[in-house]
C-alpha positions as CSV (number, residue, x, y, z in Angstrom):
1,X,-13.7,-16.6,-12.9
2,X,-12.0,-14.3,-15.1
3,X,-10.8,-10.8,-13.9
4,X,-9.3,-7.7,-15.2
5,X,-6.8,-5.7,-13.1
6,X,-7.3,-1.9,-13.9
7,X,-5.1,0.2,-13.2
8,X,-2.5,2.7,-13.8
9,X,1.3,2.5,-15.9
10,X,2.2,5.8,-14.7
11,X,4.3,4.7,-12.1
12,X,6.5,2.3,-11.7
13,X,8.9,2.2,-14.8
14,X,5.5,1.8,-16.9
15,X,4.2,-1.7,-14.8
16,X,1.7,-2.0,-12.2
17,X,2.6,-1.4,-7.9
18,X,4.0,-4.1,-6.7
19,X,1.6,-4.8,-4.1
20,X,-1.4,-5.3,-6.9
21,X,0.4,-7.6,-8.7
22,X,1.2,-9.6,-6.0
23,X,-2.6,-9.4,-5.0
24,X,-3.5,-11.1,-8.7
25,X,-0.6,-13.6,-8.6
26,X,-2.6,-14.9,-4.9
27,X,-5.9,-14.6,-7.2
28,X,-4.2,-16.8,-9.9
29,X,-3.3,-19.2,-7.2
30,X,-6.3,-20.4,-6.5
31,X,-7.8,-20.7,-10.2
32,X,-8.6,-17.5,-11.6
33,X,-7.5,-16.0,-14.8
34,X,-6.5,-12.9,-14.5
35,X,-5.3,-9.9,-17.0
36,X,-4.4,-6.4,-16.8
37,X,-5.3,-3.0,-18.0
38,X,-3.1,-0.4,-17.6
39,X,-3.9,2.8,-18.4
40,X,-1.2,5.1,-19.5
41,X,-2.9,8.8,-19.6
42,X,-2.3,11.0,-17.1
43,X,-4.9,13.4,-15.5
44,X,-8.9,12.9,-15.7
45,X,-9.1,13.0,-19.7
46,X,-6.0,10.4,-20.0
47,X,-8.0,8.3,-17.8
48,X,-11.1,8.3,-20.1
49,X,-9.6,8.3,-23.5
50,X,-9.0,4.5,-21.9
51,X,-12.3,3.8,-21.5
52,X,-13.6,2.5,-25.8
53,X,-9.7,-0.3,-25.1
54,X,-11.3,-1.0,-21.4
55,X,-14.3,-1.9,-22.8
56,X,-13.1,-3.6,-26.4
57,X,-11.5,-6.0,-23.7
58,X,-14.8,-6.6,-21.9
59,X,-16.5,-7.6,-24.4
60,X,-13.8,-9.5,-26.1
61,X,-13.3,-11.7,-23.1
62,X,-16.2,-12.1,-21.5
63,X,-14.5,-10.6,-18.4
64,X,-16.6,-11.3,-15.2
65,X,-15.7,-8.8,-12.7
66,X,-13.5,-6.3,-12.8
67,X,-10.8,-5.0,-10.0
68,X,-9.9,-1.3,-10.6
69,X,-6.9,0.3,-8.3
70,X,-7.3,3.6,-7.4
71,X,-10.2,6.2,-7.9
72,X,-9.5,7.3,-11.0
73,X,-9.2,4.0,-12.8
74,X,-11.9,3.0,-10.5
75,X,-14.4,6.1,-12.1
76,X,-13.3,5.1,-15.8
77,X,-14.3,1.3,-15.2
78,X,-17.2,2.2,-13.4
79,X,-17.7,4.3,-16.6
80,X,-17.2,1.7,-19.2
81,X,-19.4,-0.8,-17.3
82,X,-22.6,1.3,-17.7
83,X,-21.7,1.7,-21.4
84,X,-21.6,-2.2,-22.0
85,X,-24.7,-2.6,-20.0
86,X,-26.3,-0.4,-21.9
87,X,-25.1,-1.4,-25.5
88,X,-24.7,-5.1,-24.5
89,X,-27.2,-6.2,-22.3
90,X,-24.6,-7.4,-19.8
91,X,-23.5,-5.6,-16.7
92,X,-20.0,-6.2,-16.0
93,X,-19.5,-5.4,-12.1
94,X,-17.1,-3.3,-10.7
95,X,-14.9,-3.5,-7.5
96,X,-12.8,-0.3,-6.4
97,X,-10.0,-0.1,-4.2
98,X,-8.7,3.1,-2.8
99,X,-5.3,3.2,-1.8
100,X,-5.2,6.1,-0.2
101,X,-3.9,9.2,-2.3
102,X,-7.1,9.2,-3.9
103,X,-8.9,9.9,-1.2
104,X,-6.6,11.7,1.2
105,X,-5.8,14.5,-1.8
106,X,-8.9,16.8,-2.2
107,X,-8.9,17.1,-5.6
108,X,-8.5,13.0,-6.6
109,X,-11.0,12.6,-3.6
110,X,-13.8,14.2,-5.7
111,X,-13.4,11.5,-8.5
112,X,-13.0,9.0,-6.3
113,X,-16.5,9.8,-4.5
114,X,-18.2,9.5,-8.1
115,X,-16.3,6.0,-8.6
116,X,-17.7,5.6,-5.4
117,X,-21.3,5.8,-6.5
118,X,-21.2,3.7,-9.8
119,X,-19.2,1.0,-8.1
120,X,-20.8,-2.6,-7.3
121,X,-18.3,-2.5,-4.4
122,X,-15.6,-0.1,-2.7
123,X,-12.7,-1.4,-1.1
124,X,-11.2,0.9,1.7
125,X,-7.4,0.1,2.7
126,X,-7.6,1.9,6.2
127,X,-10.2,3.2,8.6
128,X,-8.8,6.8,8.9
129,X,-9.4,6.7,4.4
130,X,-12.3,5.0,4.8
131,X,-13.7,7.4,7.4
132,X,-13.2,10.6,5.1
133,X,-14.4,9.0,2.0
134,X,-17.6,7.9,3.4
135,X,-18.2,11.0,5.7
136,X,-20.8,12.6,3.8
137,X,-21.6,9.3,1.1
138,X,-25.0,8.0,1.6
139,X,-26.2,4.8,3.4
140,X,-26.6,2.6,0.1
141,X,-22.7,4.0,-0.7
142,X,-21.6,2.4,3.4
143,X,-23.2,-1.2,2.7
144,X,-21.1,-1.4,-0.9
145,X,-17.8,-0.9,1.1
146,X,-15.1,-3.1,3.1
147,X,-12.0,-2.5,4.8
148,X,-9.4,-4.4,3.5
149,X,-5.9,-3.4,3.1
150,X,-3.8,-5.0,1.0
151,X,-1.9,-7.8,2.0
152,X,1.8,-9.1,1.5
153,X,3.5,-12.2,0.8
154,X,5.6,-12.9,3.4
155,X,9.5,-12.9,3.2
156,X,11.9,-15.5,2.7
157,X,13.5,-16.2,5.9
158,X,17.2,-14.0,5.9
159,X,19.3,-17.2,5.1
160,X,17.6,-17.3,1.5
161,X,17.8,-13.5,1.0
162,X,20.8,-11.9,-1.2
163,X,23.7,-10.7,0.8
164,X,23.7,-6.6,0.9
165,X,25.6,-6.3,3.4
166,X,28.0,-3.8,1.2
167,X,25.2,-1.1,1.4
168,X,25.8,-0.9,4.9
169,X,28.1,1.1,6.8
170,X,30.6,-0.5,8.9
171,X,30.1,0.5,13.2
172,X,27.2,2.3,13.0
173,X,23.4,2.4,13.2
174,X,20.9,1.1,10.4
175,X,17.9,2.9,10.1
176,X,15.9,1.9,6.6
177,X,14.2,5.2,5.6
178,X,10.5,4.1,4.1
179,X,11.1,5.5,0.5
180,X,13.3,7.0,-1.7
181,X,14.8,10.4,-1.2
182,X,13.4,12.2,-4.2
183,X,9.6,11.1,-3.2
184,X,8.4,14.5,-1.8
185,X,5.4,12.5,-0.3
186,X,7.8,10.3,1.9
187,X,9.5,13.8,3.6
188,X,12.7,12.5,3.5
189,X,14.4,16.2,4.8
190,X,12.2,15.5,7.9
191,X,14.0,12.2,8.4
192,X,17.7,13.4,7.7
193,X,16.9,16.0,9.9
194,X,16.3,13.6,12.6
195,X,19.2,11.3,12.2
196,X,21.0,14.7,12.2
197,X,19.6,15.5,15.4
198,X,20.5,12.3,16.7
199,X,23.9,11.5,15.4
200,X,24.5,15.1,17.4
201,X,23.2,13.6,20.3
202,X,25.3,10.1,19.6
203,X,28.5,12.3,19.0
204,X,28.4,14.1,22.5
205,X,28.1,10.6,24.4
206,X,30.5,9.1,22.2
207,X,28.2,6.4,20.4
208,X,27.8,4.8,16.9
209,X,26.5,7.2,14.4
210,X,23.4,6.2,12.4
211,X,23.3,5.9,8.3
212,X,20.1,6.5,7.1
213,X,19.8,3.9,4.4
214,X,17.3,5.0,0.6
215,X,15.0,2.7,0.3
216,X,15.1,2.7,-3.5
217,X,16.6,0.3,-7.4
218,X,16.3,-2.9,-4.9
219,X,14.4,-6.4,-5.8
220,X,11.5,-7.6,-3.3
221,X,14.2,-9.9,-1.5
222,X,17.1,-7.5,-1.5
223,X,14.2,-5.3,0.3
224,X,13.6,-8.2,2.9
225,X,17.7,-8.3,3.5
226,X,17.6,-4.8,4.2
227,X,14.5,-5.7,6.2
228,X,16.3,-8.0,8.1
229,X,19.7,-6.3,8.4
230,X,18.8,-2.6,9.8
231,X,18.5,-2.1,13.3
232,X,15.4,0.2,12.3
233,X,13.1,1.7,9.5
234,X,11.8,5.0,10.1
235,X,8.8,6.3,8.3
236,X,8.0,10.6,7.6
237,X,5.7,10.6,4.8
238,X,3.0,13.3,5.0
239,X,0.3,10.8,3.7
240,X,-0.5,7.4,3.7
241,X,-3.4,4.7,3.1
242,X,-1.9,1.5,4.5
243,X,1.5,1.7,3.7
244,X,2.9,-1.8,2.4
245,X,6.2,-1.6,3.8
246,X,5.2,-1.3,7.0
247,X,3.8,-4.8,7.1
248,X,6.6,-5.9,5.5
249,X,8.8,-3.9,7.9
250,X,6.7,-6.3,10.6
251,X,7.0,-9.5,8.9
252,X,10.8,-9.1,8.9
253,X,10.8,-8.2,12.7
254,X,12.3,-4.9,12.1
255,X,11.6,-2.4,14.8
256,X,9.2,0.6,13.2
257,X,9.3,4.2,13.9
258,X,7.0,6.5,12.3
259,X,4.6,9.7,12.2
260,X,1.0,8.9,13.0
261,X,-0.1,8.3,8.9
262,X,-2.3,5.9,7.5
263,X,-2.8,2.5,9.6
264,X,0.5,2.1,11.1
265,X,-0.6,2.8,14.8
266,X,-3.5,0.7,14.1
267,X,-1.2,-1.9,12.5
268,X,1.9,-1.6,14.9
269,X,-0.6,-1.5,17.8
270,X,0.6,-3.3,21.1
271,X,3.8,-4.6,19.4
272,X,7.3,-3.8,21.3
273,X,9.8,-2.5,19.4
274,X,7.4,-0.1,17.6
275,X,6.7,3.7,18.7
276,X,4.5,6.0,16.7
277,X,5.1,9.5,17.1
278,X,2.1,12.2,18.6
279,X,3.6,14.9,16.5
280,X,6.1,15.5,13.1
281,X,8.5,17.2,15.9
282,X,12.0,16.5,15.0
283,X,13.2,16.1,18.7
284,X,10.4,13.7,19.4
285,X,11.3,11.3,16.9
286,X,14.6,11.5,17.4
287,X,14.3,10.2,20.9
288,X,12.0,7.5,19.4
289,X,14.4,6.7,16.6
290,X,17.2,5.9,19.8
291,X,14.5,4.0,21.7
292,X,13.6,2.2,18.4
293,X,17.7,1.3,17.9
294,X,18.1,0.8,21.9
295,X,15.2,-2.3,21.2
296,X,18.1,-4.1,20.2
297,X,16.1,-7.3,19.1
298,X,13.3,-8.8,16.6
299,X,9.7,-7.8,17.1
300,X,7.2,-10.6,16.9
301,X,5.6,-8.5,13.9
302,X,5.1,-11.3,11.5
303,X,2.5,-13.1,14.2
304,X,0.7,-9.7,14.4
305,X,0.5,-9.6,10.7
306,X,-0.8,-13.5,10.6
307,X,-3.4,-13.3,13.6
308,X,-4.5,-10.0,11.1
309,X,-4.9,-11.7,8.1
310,X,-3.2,-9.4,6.4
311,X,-1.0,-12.1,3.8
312,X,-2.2,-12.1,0.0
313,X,-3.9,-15.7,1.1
314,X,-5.7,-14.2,3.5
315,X,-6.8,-10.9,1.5
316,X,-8.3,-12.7,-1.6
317,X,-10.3,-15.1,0.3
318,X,-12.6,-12.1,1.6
319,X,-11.8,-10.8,-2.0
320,X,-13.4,-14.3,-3.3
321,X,-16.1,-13.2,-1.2
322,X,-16.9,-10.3,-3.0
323,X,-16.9,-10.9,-6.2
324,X,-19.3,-14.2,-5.6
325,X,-21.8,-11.7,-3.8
326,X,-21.7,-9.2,-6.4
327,X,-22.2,-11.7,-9.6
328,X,-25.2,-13.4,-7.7
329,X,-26.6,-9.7,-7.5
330,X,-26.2,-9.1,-11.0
């Protein structure tokens, strides 16, 4: 089967997320040939000047299905199927993922919803995202659509991960923040203000301080050391589909703290060591940050994220799925 990967360059220092190309590499695994698109526009009209190269490709290789990330990419594949079909003769079908910023932010949302419509399948990453998107779709829209969140490859085990143990403070604390401190998105001033908050409590009773370690310029298995070495990670952001580092936070049996976004308390449900806040309340997290560091131990996430079926394995066997329904349909 051969597939394209749509998506954008934007991001990323001009490649594709992570997380997607990890997705095609477990596609590629298990025999299919896959190739990327990435668009490089920005905004609606950067997205469609992409669609005559989208569908050059197409047609040049006899693409079977193709796999667009986000809405936007999603609505300009969508776009350049119906224009093959109808100066080809040959529908090529389309499978959209949503990720979660382009349906959570009103103004991609309305894109997305057209995607949506053209799409031979919609792939939903969380049930709060998939809820909003498909709260005023129609029927026909709700029987095109899955929840799947992405998956992850599981770490290597701590022994085979690259020593960064220079990043860390000496006697104090750990606590990984989930992004990078310039990422508006991630709300990194709500997290320093709550290791603030805390250290001020720790400084009264005479305990270890906490360093609030950036999350940011380290390789996938630097990522897992870090993973593995902080006594916590602690998530703020102010939106979120299914956030990847969460899982891989579990994997790695690193205790999670975090505002309700996204899937985490869906994901982190019924495992110790991880307490999802009821509010973005400073104080409130704070105290769960201390129960988080008080934990003192590994979670059993990476069980939780096995029994879930939530590695790439998993992920593109239901993917596999898909794509053989939708081909017989055609």
């Amino acid at each position: 089967m051969r597939i394209l990967i749509v998506g954008s360059n934007n991001t990323h220092g001009g490649q594709f997320a992570p997380f997607i190309v990890e997705q095609a590499n477990a596609l590629q695994a298990i025999g299919c040939h896959v190739q990327y698109f990435g668009i490089v526009g920005k905004g609606l009209m950067g997205y469609l000047r992409a669609i005559p190269a989208i569908r050059r490709v197409i047609r040049r290789d006899h693409i079977d299905v193709v796999h667009a990330h986000y809405g936007l990419s999603g609505l300009a594949a969508c776009l350049v199927s119906r224009l093959v079909a109808c100066f080809a003769s040959r529908f090529t079908p389309v499978v959209v993922t949503y990720h979660g910023s382009d349906i959570n932010n009103p103004n991609a949302r309305r894109f997305s919803k057209i995607a949506m419509r053209l799409a031979s399948w919609n792939i939903f990453v969380s049930k709060r995202t998939m809820a909003i998107a498909l709260e005023d779709a129609s029927c026909k829209i709700q029987t095109r659509s899955s929840l799947i969140p992405c998956g992850i490859d599981l770490p290597k085990p701590p022994a085979e991960c690259p020593d960064i143990s220079h990043v860390l403070e000496k006697d104090r604390y750990h606590v990984l923040f989930a992004g990078a401190f310039d990422n508006a998105v991630k709300d990194p001033e709500l997290a320093k203000a709550i290791v603030t908050l805390l250290n001020e409590k720790q400084e009264t009773r005479n305990e270890k301080q906490v360093q609030l370690v950036e999350l940011k310029g380290y390789s996938r298995d630097e990522v897992s050391s870090l993973m593995y070495a902080c006594d916590a990670i602690l998530m703020t952001s102010k939106t979120e589909g299914s956030p990847q580092v969460i899982k891989e936070a579990m994997a790695c049996g690193c205790p999670i703290v975090s505002v309700d976004v996204g899937d985490v308390a869906e994901r982190t449900a019924g495992l110790n060591g991880c307490y999802v806040a009821k509010s973005r309340e400073p104080k409130e997290l704070a105290d769960l940050l201390l129960q988080g560091l008080m934990f003192g131990k590994r979670t059993e996430g990476r069980k939780l994220i096995m029994e879930a079926g939530l590695r790439n394995e998993d992920v593109v066997e239901k993917l596999m799925a898909i794509y053989g329904d939708i081909l017989t349909k055609r």
